[in-house]
Each structure stands twice: as C-alpha cells, then as structure tokens.
Backbone bond lengths (Angstrom), bond angles and torsions (degrees), N, CA, C in turn:
res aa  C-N    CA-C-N  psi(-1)  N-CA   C-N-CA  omega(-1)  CA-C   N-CA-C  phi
1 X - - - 1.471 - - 1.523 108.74 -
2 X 1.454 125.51 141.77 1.332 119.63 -136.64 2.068 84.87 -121.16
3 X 0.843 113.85 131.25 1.392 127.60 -174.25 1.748 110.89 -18.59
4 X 1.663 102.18 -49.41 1.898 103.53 173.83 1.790 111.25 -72.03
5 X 1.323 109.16 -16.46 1.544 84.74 174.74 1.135 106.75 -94.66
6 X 1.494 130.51 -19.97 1.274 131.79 172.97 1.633 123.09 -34.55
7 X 1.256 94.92 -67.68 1.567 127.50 178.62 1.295 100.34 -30.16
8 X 1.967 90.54 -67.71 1.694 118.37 -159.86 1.924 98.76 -38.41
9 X 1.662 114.18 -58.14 0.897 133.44 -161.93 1.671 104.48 -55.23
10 X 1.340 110.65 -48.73 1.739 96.42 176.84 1.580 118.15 -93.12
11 X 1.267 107.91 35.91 1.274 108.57 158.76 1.874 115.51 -113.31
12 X 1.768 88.07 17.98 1.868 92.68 -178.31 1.320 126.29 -114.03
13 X 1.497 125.85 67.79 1.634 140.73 -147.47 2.017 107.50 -48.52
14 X 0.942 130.47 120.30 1.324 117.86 -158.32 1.453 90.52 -120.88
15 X 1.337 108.28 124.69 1.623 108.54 175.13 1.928 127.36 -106.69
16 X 1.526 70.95 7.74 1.823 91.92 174.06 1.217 121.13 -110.79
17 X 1.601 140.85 51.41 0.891 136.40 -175.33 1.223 145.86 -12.90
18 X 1.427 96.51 -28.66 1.717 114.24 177.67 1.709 99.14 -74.12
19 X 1.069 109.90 -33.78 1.746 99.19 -178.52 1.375 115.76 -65.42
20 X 1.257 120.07 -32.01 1.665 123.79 165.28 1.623 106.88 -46.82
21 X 1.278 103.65 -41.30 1.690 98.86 -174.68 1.474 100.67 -76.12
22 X 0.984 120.67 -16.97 1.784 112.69 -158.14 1.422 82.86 -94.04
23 X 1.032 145.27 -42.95 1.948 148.94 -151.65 1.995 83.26 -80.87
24 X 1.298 115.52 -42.47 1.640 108.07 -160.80 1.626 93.30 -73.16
25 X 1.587 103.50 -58.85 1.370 94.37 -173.09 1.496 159.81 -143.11
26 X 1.903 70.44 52.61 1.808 101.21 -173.14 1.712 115.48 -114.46
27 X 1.500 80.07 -25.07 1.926 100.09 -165.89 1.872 98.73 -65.57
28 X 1.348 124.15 138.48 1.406 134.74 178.30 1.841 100.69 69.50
29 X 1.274 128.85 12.43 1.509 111.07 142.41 1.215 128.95 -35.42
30 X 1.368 135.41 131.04 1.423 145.62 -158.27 1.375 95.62 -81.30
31 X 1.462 100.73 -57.10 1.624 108.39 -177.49 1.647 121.42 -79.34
32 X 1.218 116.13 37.31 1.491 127.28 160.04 1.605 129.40 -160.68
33 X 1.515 91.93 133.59 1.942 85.68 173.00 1.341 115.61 -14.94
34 X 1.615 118.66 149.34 1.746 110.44 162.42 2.003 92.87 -75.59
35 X 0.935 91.51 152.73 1.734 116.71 155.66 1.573 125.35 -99.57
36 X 1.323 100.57 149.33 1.456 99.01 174.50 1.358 129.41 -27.64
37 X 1.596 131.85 160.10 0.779 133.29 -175.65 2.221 101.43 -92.21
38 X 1.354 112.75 168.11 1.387 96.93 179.03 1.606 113.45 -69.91
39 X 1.189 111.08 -41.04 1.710 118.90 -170.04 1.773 90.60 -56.15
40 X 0.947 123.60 -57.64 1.644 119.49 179.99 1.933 114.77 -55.96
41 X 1.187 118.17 -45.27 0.996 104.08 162.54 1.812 132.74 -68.58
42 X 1.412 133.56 -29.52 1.213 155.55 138.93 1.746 102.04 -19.24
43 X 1.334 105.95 -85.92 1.599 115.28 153.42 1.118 109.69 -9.92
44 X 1.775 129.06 -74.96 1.756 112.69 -155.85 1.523 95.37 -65.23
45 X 1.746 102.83 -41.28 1.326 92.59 -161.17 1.946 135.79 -57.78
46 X 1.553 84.54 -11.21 1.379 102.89 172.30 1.176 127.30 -93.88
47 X 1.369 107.73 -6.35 1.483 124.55 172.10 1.470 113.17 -88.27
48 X 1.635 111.52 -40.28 1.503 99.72 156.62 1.349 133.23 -44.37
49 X 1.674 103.10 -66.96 1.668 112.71 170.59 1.307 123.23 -33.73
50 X 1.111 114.97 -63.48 1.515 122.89 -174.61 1.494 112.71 -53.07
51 X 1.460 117.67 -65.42 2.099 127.76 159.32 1.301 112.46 -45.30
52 X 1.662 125.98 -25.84 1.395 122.22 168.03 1.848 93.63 81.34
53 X 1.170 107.23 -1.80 2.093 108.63 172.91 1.504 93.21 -4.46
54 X 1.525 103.24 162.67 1.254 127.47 173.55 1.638 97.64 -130.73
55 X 1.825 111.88 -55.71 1.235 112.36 -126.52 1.776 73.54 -146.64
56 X 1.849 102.35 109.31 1.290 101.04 -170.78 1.930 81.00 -136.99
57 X 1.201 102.94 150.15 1.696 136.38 167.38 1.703 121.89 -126.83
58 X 1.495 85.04 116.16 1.083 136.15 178.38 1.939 125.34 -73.73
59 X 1.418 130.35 93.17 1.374 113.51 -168.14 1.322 100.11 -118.88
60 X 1.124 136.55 112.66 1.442 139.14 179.94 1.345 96.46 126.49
61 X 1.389 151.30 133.55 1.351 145.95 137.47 1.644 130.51 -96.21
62 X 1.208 107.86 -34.95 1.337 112.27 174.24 1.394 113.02 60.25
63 X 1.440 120.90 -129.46 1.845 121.77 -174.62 1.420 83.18 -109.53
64 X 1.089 145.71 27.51 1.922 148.63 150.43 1.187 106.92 96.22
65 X 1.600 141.70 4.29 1.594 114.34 -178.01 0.973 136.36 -81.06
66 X 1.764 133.90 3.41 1.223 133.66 155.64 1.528 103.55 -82.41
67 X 0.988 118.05 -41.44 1.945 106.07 161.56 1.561 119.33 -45.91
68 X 1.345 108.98 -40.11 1.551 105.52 -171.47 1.490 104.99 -95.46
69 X 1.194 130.90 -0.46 1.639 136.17 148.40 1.743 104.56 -63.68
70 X 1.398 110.17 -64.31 1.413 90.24 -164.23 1.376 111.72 -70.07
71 X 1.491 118.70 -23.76 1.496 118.88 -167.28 1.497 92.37 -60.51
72 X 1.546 131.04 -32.15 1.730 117.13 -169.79 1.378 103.13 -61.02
73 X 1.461 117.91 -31.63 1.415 114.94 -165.23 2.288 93.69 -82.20
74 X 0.716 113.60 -52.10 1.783 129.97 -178.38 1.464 91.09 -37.41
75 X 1.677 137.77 -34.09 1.161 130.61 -132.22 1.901 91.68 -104.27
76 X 1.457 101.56 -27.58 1.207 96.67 154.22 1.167 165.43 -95.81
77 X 1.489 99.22 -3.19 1.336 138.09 -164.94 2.259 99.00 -104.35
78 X 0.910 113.77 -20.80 1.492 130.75 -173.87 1.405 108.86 70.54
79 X 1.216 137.67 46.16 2.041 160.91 -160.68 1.326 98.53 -112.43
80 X 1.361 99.86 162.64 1.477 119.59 158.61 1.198 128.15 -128.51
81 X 1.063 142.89 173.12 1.674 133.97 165.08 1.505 81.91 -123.66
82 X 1.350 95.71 163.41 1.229 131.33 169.52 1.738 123.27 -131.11
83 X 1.417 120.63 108.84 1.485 132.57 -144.13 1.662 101.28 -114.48
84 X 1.304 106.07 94.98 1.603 108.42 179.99 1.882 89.43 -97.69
85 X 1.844 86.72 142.28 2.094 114.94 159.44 0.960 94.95 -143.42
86 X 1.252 115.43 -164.88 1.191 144.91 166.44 1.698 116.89 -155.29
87 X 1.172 109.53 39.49 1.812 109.26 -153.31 2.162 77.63 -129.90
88 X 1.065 105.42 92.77 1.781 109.61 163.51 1.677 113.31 -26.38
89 X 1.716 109.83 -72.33 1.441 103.09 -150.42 1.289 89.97 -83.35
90 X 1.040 141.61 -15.60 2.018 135.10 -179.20 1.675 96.85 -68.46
91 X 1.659 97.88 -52.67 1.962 100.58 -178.33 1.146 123.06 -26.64
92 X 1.755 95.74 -43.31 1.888 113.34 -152.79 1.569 84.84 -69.67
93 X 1.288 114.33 -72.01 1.740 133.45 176.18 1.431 111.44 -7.45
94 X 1.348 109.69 -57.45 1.202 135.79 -157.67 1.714 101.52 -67.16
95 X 1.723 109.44 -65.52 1.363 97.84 174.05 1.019 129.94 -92.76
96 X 1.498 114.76 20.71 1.735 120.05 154.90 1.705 97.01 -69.05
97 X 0.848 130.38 -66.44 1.937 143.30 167.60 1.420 97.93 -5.01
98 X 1.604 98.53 -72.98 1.419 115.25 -152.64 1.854 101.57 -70.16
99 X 1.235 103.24 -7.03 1.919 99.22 -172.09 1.448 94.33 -94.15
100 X 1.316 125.63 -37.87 1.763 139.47 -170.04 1.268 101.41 -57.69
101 X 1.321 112.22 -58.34 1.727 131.07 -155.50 1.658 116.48 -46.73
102 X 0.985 108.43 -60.20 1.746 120.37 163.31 1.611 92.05 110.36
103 X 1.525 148.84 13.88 1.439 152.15 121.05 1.374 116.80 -108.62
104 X 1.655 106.54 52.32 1.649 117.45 156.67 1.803 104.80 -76.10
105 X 0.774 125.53 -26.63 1.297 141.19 173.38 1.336 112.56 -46.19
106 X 1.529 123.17 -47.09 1.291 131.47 177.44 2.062 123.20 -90.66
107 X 1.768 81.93 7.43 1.984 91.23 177.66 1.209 102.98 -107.99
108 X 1.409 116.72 157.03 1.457 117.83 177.44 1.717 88.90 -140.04
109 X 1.398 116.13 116.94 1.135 140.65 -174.27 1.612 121.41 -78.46
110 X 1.094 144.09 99.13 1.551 143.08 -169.61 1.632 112.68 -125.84
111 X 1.132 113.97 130.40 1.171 138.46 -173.33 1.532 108.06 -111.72
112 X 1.576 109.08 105.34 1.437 102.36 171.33 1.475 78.81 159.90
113 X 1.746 109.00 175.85 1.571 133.45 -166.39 1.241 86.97 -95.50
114 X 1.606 94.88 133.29 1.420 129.60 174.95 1.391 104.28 -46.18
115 X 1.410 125.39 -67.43 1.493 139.04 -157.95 1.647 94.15 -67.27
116 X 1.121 136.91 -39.42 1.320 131.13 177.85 1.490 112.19 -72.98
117 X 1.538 134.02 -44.43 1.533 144.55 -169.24 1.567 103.68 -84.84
118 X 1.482 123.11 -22.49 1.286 112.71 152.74 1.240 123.86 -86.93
119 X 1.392 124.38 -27.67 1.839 115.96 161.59 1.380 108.08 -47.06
120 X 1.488 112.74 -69.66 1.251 101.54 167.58 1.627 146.59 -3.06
121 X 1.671 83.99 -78.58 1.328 95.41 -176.13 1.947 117.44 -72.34
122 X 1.386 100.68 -31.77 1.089 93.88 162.40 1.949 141.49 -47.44
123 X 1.519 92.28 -40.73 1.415 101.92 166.97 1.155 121.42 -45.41
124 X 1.995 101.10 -56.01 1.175 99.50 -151.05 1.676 118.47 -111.38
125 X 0.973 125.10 -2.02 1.480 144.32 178.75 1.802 102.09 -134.70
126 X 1.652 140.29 50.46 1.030 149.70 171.81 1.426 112.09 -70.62
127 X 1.661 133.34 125.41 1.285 156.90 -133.52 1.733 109.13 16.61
128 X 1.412 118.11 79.74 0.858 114.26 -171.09 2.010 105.40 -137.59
129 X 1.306 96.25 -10.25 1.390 105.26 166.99 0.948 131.46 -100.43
130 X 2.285 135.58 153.76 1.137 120.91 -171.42 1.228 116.48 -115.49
131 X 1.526 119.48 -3.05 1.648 134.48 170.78 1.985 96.30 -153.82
132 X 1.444 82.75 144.08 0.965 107.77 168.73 1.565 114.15 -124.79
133 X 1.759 108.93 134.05 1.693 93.33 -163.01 2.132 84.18 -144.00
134 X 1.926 89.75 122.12 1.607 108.71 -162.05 1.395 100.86 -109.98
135 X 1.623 110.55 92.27 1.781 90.23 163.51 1.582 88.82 -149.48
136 X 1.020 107.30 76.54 1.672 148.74 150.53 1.790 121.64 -64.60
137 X 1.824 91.58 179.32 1.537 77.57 163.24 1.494 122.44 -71.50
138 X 0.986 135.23 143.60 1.615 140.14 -172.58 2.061 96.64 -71.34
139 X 0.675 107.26 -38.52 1.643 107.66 176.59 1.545 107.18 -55.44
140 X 1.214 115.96 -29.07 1.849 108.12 169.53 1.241 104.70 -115.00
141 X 1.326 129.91 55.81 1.235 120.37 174.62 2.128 95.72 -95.06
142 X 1.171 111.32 -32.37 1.651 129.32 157.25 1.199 130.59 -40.25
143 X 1.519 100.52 -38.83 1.549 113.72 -145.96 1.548 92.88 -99.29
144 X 1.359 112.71 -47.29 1.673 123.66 -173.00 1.473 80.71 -82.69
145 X 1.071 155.77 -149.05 1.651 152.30 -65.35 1.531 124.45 -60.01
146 X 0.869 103.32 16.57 1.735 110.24 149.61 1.687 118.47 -79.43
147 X 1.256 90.28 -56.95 1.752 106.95 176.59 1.271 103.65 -81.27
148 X 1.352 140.52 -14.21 1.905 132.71 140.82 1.772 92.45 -29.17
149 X 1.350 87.62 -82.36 1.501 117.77 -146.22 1.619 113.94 -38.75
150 X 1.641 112.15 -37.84 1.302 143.86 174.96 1.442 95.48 -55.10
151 X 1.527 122.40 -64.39 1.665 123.71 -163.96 1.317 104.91 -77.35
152 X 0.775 123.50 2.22 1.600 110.18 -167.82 1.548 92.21 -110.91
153 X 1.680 105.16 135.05 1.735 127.85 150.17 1.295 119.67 -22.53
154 X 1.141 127.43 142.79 1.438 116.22 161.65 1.735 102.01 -67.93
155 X 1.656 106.68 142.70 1.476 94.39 -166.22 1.715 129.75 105.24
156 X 1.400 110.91 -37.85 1.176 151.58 -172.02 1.802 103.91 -52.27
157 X 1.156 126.90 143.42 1.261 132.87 -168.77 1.586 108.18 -98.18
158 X 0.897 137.09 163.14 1.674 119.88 144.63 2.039 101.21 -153.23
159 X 1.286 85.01 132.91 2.059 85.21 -165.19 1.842 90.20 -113.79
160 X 1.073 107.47 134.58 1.246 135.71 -162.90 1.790 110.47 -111.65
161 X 1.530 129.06 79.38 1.272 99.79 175.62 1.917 136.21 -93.88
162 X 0.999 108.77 -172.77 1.911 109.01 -177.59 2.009 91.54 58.56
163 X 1.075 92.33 66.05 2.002 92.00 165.93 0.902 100.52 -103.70
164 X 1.583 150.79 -0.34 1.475 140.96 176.81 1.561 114.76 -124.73
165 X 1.636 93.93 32.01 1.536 95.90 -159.33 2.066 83.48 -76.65
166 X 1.122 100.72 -36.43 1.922 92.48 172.61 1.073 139.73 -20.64
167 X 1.538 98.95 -42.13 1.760 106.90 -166.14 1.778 89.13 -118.56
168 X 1.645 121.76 17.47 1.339 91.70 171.99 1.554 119.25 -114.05
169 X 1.336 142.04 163.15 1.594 140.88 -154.96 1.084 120.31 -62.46
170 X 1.595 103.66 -40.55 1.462 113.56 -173.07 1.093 134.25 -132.13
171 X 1.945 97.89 70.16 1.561 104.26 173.36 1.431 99.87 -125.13
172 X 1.894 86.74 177.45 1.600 79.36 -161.79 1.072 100.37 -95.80
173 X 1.522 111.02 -179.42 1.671 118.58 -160.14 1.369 103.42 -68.92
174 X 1.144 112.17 157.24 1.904 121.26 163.82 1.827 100.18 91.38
175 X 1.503 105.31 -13.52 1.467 98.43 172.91 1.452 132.53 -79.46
176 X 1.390 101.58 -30.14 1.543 119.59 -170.45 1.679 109.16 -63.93
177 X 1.352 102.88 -37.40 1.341 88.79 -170.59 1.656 124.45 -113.93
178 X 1.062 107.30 -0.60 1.547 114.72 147.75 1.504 118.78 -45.90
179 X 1.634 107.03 -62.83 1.664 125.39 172.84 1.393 92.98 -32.46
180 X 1.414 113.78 -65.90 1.669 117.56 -140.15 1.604 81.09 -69.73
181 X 0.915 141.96 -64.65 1.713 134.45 -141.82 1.771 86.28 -67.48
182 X 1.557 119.18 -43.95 1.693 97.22 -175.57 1.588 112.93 -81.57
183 X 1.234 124.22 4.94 1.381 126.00 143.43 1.676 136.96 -36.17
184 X 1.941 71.19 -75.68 1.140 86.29 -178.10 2.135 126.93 -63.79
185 X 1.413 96.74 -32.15 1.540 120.43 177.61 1.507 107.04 -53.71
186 X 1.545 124.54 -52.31 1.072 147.87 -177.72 1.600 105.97 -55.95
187 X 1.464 102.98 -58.10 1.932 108.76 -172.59 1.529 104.37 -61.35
188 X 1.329 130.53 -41.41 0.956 128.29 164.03 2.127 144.68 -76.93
189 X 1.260 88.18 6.23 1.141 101.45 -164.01 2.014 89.81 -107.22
190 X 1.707 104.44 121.66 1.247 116.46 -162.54 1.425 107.77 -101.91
191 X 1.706 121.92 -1.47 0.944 96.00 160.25 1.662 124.51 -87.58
192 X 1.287 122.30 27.18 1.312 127.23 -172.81 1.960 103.87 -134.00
193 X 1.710 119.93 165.62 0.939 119.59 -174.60 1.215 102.81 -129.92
194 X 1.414 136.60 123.05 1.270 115.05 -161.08 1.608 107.08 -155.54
195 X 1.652 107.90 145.22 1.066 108.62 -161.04 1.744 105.99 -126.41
196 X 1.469 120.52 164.22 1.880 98.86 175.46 1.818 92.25 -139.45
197 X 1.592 105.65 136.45 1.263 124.82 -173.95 1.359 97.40 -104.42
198 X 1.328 134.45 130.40 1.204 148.91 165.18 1.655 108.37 -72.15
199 X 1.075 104.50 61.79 1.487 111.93 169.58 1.569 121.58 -113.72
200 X 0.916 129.52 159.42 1.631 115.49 -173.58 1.317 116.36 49.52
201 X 1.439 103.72 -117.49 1.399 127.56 169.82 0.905 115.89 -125.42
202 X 1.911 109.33 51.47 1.477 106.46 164.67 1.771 109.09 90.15
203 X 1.511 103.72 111.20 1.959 99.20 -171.57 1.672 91.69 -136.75
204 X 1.114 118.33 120.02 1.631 131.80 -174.02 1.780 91.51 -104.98
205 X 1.375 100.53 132.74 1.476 111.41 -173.17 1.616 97.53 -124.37
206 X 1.943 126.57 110.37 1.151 109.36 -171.69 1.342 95.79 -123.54
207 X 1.901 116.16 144.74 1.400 97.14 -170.20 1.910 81.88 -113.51
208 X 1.421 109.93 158.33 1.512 143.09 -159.28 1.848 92.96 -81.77
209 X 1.356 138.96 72.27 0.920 100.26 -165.53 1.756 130.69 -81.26
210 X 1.227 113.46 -3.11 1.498 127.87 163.81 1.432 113.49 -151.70
C-alpha cells in the first residue's frame, strides 16, 4: 500500500468492525466479485446519515460489505436496506456477515434476480425508496432503471458503481458495454441529475429529481 492510500485509509472511521476483517481478509479473493472500495462504502454511509434514509435498496450482495457500510449509517437513522443476489454460496457468506456484524438487524436479505425483484417491487411498493445502491450484474444495469426510477422518492438518490469500467483495460468482456449504454441512458435522461466521481471504478451519484 503506497503512502496516498495509506493516509487515504486512516482518514476512514469504521464503526463496523467486522468490515476491517472483511478489507484484511476477503478483499482480492479469486473466487469472488471485487467489492467496494472503503472510501465508497463510508460515502453511502454518509449519505444515509445526512438524508436521514429509512428505506434503502441494495442490488448486488456479494459476502455483504456494502450492505454492512450502509447498515452503520441505517443504524442511526432507524432504516433498512434491503440486499437482493441471486449467487447461493456468496448468499450463505453474506448472512453469516450480517449475523456477526451487530447491525444485521437493519438488513433485510433477498434471494432472487435483480431484474425480476425490481419489477416486482416496482409494481408494488412504487416511490417508496430513498437510495438506491447498483453494483450488480453490469448486464442489467439497462434493463432495471426504469424500475430504479419507479422506487425511488421524489428526491431519491440512486449510486451506480464500475461507470468507467468502459474506458478501463482490464475488464472482462461483455462488461464494457452494457455500462456504456446505462451511461449513456442515464446522462441523458432529465428526469434525473447526475454526477460521476472517479473513485474506484468510477461511482455515478444520480439524484431523482421528481
């Protein structure tokens, strides 16, 4: 670790202890998606606090640490997220995490395809969410933002990560250009305001504006 991420790193107060263990010794597993970086998770969690969220959605779960970032922020605010996969042995992972953590209390765990649990939910609970947080498969990052757009508050956030996975060397095929078309859909789409932070691999912050 090279002296600026060092730094970067103790300027990031972590109130979930279990995520320290997951950053030492989960982060660069062969056999799992990468996960957020910490400064990005810190981020939602401050994005909860500050909006006071209640009622945050979750698309991608992985072994849970962008769930167990925002849940620190949920834990004060009295919220939940709600954490849709569909990936079994990460699931299991995931709510072993969420039982350890000591704000499993504030996750609500769902098992099933994204593109189906947001039709869903769109139908049936429509503007009823206050963040929406997408680091899913990148192939429905297209397919869902209608049914984003539907759940979310007027007001409503939705944070988008890997938005620059397009222009970067080493992704794998079939990713680049999904991103780019929900890029591009997003930059143009006026009912939203939207901005992209060169953090990670790229974090697009869009606010809902009616």
């Amino acid at each position: 670790m090279d002296s600026y991420r060092a730094y970067l790193m103790k300027q990031i107060p972590c109130e979930v202890p279990l995520l320290e263990e997951l950053d030492r010794e989960h982060r660069g597993r062969d056999d799992l998606q990468p996960f957020v970086e910490p400064e990005i998770g810190r981020f939602l969690a401050l994005l909860v606090r500050m909006k006071q969220m209640k009622r945050v959605l979750e698309l991608g779960t992985g072994i849970g640490y962008s769930a167990l970032w925002i849940a620190s922020g949920l834990v004060h605010t009295g919220g939940t997220v709600t954490t849709v996969d569909n990936h079994e042995r990460t699931g299991r992972e995931a709510a072993e995490m969420f039982s350890r953590s000591g704000v499993g209390s504030c996750i609500i765990q769902k098992s099933g395809d994204i593109r189906e649990v947001t039709s869903l939910l769109a139908r049936n609970i429509p503007s009823s969410l206050d963040m929406v947080f997408q680091d899913g498969a990148k192939q429905l990052y297209p397919q869902v933002l209608e049914y984003i757009y539907t759940l979310l508050i007027p007001g409503g956030i939705l944070v988008t990560d890997d938005v620059l996975f397009p222009v970067e060397k080493d992704v794998r095929r079939g990713l680049k250009a999904p991103v780019d078309l929900f890029n591009r859909m997003i930059r143009d789409d006026q009912r939203f305001v939207t901005s992209v932070l060169p953090v990670g691999h790229g974090l697009m912050i869009s606010w809902k504006i009616e």
